[in-house]
C-alpha positions as a printed Julia matrix, in Angstrom:
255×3 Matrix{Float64}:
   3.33   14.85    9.88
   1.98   12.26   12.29
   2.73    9.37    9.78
   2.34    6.11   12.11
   5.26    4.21    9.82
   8.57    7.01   11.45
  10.46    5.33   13.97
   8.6     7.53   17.42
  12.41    8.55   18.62
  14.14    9.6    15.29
  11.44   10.0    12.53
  13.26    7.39   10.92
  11.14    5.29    7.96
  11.56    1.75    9.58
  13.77   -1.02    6.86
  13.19   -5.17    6.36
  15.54   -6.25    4.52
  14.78   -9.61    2.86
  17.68  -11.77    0.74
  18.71  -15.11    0.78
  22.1   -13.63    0.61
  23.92  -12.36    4.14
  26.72  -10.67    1.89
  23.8    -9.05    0.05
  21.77   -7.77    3.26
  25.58   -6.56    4.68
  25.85   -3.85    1.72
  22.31   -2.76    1.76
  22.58   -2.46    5.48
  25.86    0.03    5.17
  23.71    1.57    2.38
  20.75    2.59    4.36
  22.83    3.64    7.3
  23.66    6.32    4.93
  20.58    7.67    4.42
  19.64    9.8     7.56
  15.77    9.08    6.39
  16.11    5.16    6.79
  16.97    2.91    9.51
  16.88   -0.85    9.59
  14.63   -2.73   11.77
  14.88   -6.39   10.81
  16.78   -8.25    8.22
  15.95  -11.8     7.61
  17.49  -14.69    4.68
  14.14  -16.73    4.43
  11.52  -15.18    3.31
   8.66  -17.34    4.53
   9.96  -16.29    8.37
  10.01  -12.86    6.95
   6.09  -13.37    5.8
   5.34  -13.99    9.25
   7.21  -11.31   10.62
   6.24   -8.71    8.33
   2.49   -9.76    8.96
   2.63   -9.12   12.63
   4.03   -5.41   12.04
   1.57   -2.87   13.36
   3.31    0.14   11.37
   4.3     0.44    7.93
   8.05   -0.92    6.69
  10.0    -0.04    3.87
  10.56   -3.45    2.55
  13.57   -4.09    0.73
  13.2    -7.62   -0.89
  15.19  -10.19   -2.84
  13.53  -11.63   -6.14
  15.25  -15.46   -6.98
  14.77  -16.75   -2.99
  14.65  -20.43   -1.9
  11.64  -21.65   -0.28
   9.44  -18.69   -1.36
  10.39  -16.06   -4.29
  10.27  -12.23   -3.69
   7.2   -12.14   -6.02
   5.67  -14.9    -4.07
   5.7   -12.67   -0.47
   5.07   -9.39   -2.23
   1.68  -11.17   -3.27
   1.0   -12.4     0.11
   1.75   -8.84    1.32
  -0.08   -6.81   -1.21
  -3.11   -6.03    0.75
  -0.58   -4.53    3.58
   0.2    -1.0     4.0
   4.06   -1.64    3.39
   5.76   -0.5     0.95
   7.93   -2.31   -1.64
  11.66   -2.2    -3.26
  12.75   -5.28   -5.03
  16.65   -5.61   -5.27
  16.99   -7.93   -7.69
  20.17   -9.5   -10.62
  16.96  -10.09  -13.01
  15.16   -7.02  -15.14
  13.24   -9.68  -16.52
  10.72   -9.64  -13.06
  10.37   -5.57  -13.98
   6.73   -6.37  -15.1
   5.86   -8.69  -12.77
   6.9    -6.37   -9.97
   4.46   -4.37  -10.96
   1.83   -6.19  -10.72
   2.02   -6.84   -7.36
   2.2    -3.37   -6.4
   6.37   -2.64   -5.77
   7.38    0.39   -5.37
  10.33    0.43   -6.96
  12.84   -1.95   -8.8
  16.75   -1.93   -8.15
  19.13   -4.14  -10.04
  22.19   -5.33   -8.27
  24.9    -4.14   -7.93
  24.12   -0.97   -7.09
  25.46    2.23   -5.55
  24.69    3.89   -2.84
  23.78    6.82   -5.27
  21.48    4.58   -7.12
  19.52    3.37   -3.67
  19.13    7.01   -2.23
  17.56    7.91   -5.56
  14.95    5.26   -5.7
  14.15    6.21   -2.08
  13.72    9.65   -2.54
  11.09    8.71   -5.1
   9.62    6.41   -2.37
   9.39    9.01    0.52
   8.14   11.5    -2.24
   5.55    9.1    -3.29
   4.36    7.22   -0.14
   5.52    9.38    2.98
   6.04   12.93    2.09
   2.35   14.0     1.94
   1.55   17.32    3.84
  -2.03   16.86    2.67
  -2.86   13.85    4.95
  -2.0    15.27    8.78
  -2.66   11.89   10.89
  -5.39    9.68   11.5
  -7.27    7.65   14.39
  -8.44    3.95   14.4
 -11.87    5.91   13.03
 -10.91    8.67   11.19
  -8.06   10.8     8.93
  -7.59   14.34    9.25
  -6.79   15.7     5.81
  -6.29   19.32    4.2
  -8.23   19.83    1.11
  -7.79   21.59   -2.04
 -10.28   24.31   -1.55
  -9.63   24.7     2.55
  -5.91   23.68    2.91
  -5.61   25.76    6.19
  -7.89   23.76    7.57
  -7.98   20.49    9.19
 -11.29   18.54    8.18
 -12.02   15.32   10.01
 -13.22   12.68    7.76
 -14.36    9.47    9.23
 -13.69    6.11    7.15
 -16.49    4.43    7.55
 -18.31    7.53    5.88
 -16.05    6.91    2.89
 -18.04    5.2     0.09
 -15.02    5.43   -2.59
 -12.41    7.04   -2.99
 -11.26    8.18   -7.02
  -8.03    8.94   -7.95
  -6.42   11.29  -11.03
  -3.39   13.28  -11.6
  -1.39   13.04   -7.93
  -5.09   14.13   -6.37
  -7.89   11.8    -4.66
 -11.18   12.89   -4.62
 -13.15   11.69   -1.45
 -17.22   10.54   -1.78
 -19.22   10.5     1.27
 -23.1    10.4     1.52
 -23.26   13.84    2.29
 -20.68   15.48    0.37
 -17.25   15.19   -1.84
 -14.16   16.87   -1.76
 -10.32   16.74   -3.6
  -6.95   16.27   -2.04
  -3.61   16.54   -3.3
  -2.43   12.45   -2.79
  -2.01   10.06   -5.12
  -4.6     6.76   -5.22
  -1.63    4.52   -3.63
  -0.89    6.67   -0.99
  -4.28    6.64    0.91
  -4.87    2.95   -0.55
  -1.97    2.33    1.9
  -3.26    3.94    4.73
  -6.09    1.78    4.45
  -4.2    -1.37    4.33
  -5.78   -2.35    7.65
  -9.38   -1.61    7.19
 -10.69   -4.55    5.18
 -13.79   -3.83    3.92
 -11.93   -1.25    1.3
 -11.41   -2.83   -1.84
  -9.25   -1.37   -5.34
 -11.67   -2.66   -7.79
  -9.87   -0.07  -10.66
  -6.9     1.85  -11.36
  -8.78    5.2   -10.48
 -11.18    3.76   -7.48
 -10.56    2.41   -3.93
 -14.05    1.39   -3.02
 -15.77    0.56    1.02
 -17.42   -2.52    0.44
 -20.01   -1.83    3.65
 -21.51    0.92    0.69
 -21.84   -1.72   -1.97
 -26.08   -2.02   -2.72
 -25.68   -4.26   -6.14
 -23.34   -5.97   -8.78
 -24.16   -6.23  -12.47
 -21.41   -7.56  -14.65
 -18.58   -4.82  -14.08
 -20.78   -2.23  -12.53
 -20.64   -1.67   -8.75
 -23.8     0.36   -7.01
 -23.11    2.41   -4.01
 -26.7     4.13   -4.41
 -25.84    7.37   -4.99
 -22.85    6.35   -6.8
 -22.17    3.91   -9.31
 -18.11    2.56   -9.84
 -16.6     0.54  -12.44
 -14.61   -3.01  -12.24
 -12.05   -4.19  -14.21
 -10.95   -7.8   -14.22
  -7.39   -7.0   -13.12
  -8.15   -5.39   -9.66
 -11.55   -7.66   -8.99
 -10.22  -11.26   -7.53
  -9.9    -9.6    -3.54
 -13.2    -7.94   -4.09
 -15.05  -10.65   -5.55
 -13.84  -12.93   -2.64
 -15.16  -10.62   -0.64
 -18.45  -10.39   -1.98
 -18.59  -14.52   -1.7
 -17.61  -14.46    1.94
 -20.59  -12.43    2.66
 -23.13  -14.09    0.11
 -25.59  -16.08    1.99
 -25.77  -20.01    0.69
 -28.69  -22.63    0.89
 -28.59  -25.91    0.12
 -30.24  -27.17   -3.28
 -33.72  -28.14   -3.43
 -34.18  -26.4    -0.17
Protein backbone atom coordinates (compact mmCIF):
# COMPACT_ATOMS: atom_id res chain seq x y z
CA UNK A 1 0.00 0.00 0.00
CA UNK A 2 2.93 2.37 0.36
CA UNK A 3 1.88 3.29 4.00
CA UNK A 4 5.17 5.18 5.37
CA UNK A 5 4.33 3.72 9.18
CA UNK A 6 5.33 -0.62 7.91
CA UNK A 7 8.59 -1.51 9.05
CA UNK A 8 10.55 -1.18 5.03
CA UNK A 9 11.93 -5.03 5.54
CA UNK A 10 8.81 -6.90 6.95
CA UNK A 11 5.68 -4.66 6.51
CA UNK A 12 5.54 -4.83 10.06
CA UNK A 13 3.28 -1.82 11.91
CA UNK A 14 6.16 -0.46 14.18
CA UNK A 15 5.15 -0.84 18.51
CA UNK A 16 6.17 1.79 21.66
CA UNK A 17 5.32 0.39 24.38
CA UNK A 18 4.96 2.81 27.32
CA UNK A 19 4.38 1.50 31.25
CA UNK A 20 5.86 2.30 34.31
CA UNK A 21 5.75 -1.36 34.84
CA UNK A 22 8.78 -3.73 33.26
CA UNK A 23 6.60 -6.89 34.21
CA UNK A 24 3.79 -5.11 32.34
CA UNK A 25 5.86 -4.15 29.04
CA UNK A 26 7.36 -8.11 29.33
CA UNK A 27 3.69 -9.59 28.60
CA UNK A 28 2.68 -7.09 26.06
CA UNK A 29 6.00 -7.64 24.39
CA UNK A 30 5.35 -11.71 24.15
CA UNK A 31 1.85 -10.51 23.11
CA UNK A 32 2.73 -8.57 20.08
CA UNK A 33 5.37 -11.01 19.03
CA UNK A 34 2.34 -12.98 18.34
CA UNK A 35 0.82 -10.99 16.05
CA UNK A 36 2.69 -11.39 12.64
CA UNK A 37 1.23 -7.64 11.84
CA UNK A 38 3.14 -5.97 14.87
CA UNK A 39 6.62 -5.70 15.89
CA UNK A 40 8.11 -3.72 18.72
CA UNK A 41 10.40 -0.92 18.20
CA UNK A 42 10.97 0.75 21.55
CA UNK A 43 9.66 0.17 24.97
CA UNK A 44 10.31 2.70 27.58
CA UNK A 45 9.02 2.97 31.78
CA UNK A 46 8.98 6.90 31.87
CA UNK A 47 6.91 8.42 29.89
CA UNK A 48 8.34 11.93 29.69
CA UNK A 49 11.65 10.10 27.89
CA UNK A 50 9.07 8.39 25.85
CA UNK A 51 7.52 12.07 24.86
CA UNK A 52 10.77 12.88 23.55
CA UNK A 53 11.31 9.86 21.79
CA UNK A 54 8.07 9.47 20.27
CA UNK A 55 8.39 13.21 19.04
CA UNK A 56 11.50 12.61 17.08
CA UNK A 57 9.79 9.55 15.12
CA UNK A 58 9.59 10.33 11.43
CA UNK A 59 6.95 7.39 10.75
CA UNK A 60 3.88 6.54 12.43
CA UNK A 61 3.94 4.05 15.79
CA UNK A 62 1.39 2.05 17.21
CA UNK A 63 1.59 3.35 20.66
CA UNK A 64 0.72 1.16 23.35
CA UNK A 65 0.52 3.33 26.58
CA UNK A 66 0.09 3.01 30.34
CA UNK A 67 -2.66 5.31 32.04
CA UNK A 68 -1.66 5.80 36.17
CA UNK A 69 2.37 6.70 35.27
CA UNK A 70 4.73 8.61 37.61
CA UNK A 71 6.14 11.75 36.45
CA UNK A 72 3.64 12.20 33.56
CA UNK A 73 0.15 10.18 33.20
CA UNK A 74 -0.78 8.32 29.93
CA UNK A 75 -3.48 11.02 29.37
CA UNK A 76 -0.93 13.65 29.97
CA UNK A 77 1.50 12.33 26.75
CA UNK A 78 -1.46 11.30 24.64
CA UNK A 79 -2.32 15.16 24.85
CA UNK A 80 1.09 16.22 24.06
CA UNK A 81 0.97 13.72 21.16
CA UNK A 82 -2.43 14.39 19.78
CA UNK A 83 -1.48 16.52 16.91
CA UNK A 84 0.97 13.45 15.77
CA UNK A 85 0.15 10.97 13.23
CA UNK A 86 0.52 7.99 15.82
CA UNK A 87 -1.84 6.06 16.76
CA UNK A 88 -3.11 5.23 20.28
CA UNK A 89 -3.96 2.03 22.65
CA UNK A 90 -4.21 2.73 26.29
CA UNK A 91 -3.61 -0.46 28.51
CA UNK A 92 -4.87 0.53 31.47
CA UNK A 93 -6.36 -1.29 35.41
CA UNK A 94 -8.88 1.88 35.35
CA UNK A 95 -12.30 1.98 33.00
CA UNK A 96 -12.87 5.03 34.72
CA UNK A 97 -10.19 7.04 32.06
CA UNK A 98 -12.64 5.32 29.11
CA UNK A 99 -13.99 8.91 28.47
CA UNK A 100 -11.15 10.72 28.88
CA UNK A 101 -9.31 8.53 26.41
CA UNK A 102 -11.40 9.67 24.12
CA UNK A 103 -10.95 12.84 24.17
CA UNK A 104 -7.62 12.86 23.36
CA UNK A 105 -8.04 10.91 20.37
CA UNK A 106 -7.01 6.92 21.52
CA UNK A 107 -7.62 4.50 19.49
CA UNK A 108 -8.56 2.01 21.52
CA UNK A 109 -8.88 1.13 25.33
CA UNK A 110 -7.61 -2.28 26.90
CA UNK A 111 -8.06 -3.13 30.54
CA UNK A 112 -5.46 -5.24 32.17
CA UNK A 113 -5.13 -8.19 32.40
CA UNK A 114 -5.71 -9.16 29.22
CA UNK A 115 -5.30 -12.00 26.74
CA UNK A 116 -3.60 -12.30 23.96
CA UNK A 117 -7.08 -12.88 22.27
CA UNK A 118 -8.32 -9.69 23.68
CA UNK A 119 -5.07 -7.54 22.25
CA UNK A 120 -5.22 -9.11 18.64
CA UNK A 121 -8.86 -8.07 18.59
CA UNK A 122 -8.44 -4.47 19.46
CA UNK A 123 -5.66 -4.43 16.82
CA UNK A 124 -7.46 -5.77 14.15
CA UNK A 125 -9.89 -2.92 14.69
CA UNK A 126 -6.80 -0.61 14.64
CA UNK A 127 -5.21 -1.86 11.31
CA UNK A 128 -8.88 -1.91 9.94
CA UNK A 129 -9.38 1.58 11.00
CA UNK A 130 -6.01 3.42 10.58
CA UNK A 131 -3.79 1.19 8.16
CA UNK A 132 -5.86 -1.02 6.02
CA UNK A 133 -7.06 1.63 3.50
CA UNK A 134 -6.74 0.56 -0.24
CA UNK A 135 -8.26 3.93 -1.10
CA UNK A 136 -5.19 6.05 -0.12
CA UNK A 137 -2.10 4.43 -2.41
CA UNK A 138 0.99 6.61 -0.98
CA UNK A 139 1.89 10.06 -0.82
CA UNK A 140 4.96 12.57 -1.35
CA UNK A 141 6.17 15.45 0.95
CA UNK A 142 3.57 17.47 -1.63
CA UNK A 143 1.03 15.34 -2.54
CA UNK A 144 -1.34 11.91 -1.89
CA UNK A 145 -2.32 9.70 -4.54
CA UNK A 146 -5.81 8.47 -3.77
CA UNK A 147 -8.56 6.28 -5.67
CA UNK A 148 -11.91 7.83 -5.70
CA UNK A 149 -15.36 6.70 -5.54
CA UNK A 150 -16.38 7.45 -9.03
CA UNK A 151 -12.70 6.51 -10.73
CA UNK A 152 -11.32 3.81 -8.33
CA UNK A 153 -9.09 2.35 -11.16
CA UNK A 154 -7.48 5.26 -11.27
CA UNK A 155 -4.78 6.93 -9.46
CA UNK A 156 -5.54 10.81 -9.11
CA UNK A 157 -2.78 12.98 -7.72
CA UNK A 158 -4.03 15.45 -5.31
CA UNK A 159 -1.67 18.00 -3.98
CA UNK A 160 -2.17 19.21 -0.19
CA UNK A 161 -1.66 22.44 -0.39
CA UNK A 162 -4.67 22.53 -2.96
CA UNK A 163 -6.75 21.02 -0.16
CA UNK A 164 -9.00 23.72 1.39
CA UNK A 165 -10.98 21.13 3.76
CA UNK A 166 -11.50 18.08 3.93
CA UNK A 167 -15.39 16.69 5.27
CA UNK A 168 -15.95 13.56 6.61
CA UNK A 169 -19.36 11.12 6.84
CA UNK A 170 -20.09 7.54 6.98
CA UNK A 171 -16.31 5.78 6.59
CA UNK A 172 -15.97 8.34 3.34
CA UNK A 173 -14.02 11.85 3.09
CA UNK A 174 -14.98 14.13 0.66
CA UNK A 175 -11.99 16.30 -0.66
CA UNK A 176 -12.58 20.40 -1.58
CA UNK A 177 -10.15 22.01 -3.77
CA UNK A 178 -10.57 25.39 -5.65
CA UNK A 179 -11.21 23.76 -8.71
CA UNK A 180 -13.12 20.79 -7.95
CA UNK A 181 -14.41 18.08 -5.16
CA UNK A 182 -14.43 14.56 -5.03
CA UNK A 183 -15.37 11.41 -2.33
CA UNK A 184 -13.18 8.67 -1.01
CA UNK A 185 -13.83 5.71 0.89
CA UNK A 186 -11.60 6.74 4.41
CA UNK A 187 -12.73 7.69 7.43
CA UNK A 188 -12.03 11.59 8.79
CA UNK A 189 -9.21 10.10 11.28
CA UNK A 190 -7.51 8.26 8.86
CA UNK A 191 -6.36 11.10 6.47
CA UNK A 192 -6.38 13.54 9.66
CA UNK A 193 -3.42 11.25 10.50
CA UNK A 194 -1.69 11.42 7.46
CA UNK A 195 -1.62 14.97 7.90
CA UNK A 196 -0.19 14.94 11.29
CA UNK A 197 2.91 16.65 9.91
CA UNK A 198 1.57 19.40 7.82
CA UNK A 199 0.64 22.10 10.31
CA UNK A 200 -1.32 24.47 8.80
CA UNK A 201 -4.36 21.67 8.78
CA UNK A 202 -6.52 22.16 11.56
CA UNK A 203 -9.87 19.72 12.92
CA UNK A 204 -12.03 22.56 13.80
CA UNK A 205 -15.30 19.83 13.84
CA UNK A 206 -16.14 16.33 14.06
CA UNK A 207 -16.95 16.22 10.21
CA UNK A 208 -14.10 18.88 8.93
CA UNK A 209 -10.26 18.87 8.79
CA UNK A 210 -9.66 22.35 7.53
CA UNK A 211 -5.98 24.07 5.67
CA UNK A 212 -5.62 27.08 7.51
CA UNK A 213 -3.44 28.82 4.41
CA UNK A 214 -7.43 28.86 2.80
CA UNK A 215 -8.90 30.59 5.79
CA UNK A 216 -10.21 34.43 4.32
CA UNK A 217 -12.40 35.37 7.68
CA UNK A 218 -13.72 34.34 11.22
CA UNK A 219 -17.13 35.33 12.57
CA UNK A 220 -18.10 33.74 15.82
CA UNK A 221 -18.14 29.88 14.80
CA UNK A 222 -18.11 30.41 11.10
CA UNK A 223 -14.86 29.83 9.16
CA UNK A 224 -14.61 31.45 5.36
CA UNK A 225 -12.55 29.69 2.84
CA UNK A 226 -14.19 31.93 -0.02
CA UNK A 227 -15.81 29.58 -1.88
CA UNK A 228 -16.53 27.59 1.09
CA UNK A 229 -17.76 28.35 4.34
CA UNK A 230 -17.01 25.56 7.55
CA UNK A 231 -18.33 25.40 10.91
CA UNK A 232 -16.45 25.46 14.52
CA UNK A 233 -17.34 23.94 17.47
CA UNK A 234 -15.78 24.82 20.80
CA UNK A 235 -14.45 21.31 21.42
CA UNK A 236 -12.06 20.99 18.36
CA UNK A 237 -11.19 25.04 18.22
CA UNK A 238 -8.26 25.65 21.03
CA UNK A 239 -5.22 24.35 18.23
CA UNK A 240 -6.93 26.39 15.60
CA UNK A 241 -7.55 29.42 17.43
CA UNK A 242 -3.83 29.40 18.56
CA UNK A 243 -3.12 29.28 15.31
CA UNK A 244 -5.00 32.05 14.13
CA UNK A 245 -3.20 34.25 17.14
CA UNK A 246 0.25 33.21 16.04
CA UNK A 247 -0.40 34.72 12.75
CA UNK A 248 -2.53 37.87 13.89
CA UNK A 249 -0.50 40.91 13.48
CA UNK A 250 -0.22 43.11 16.98
CA UNK A 251 0.45 46.94 17.53
CA UNK A 252 1.01 48.55 20.44
CA UNK A 253 -1.88 50.76 22.05
CA UNK A 254 -2.27 54.25 21.21
CA UNK A 255 -0.05 53.63 18.28
Amino acid sequence: MGLSNLHPMTNQIRCTIVDDDQYAISILEKHITEIPELTVHRTFTRPVEALGAINSYQDNHLIFMDIDMPGMSGMRLAENLRNTSHNIIFTTSYQEYALDAIKVRAKHYLLKPFGLDDLAEVVNIVIRECYDHKNYDSEDDTAFFFRTDKEPGKLKRVEKGEIMYIQGANHHIHIYTPTENFSVYMPLGVIEKLLGKNREFYRVHKSYLLNADHVKNIEGNKISLGKYEVLMTSSFKKDFVSYVERHTPRTKQGT
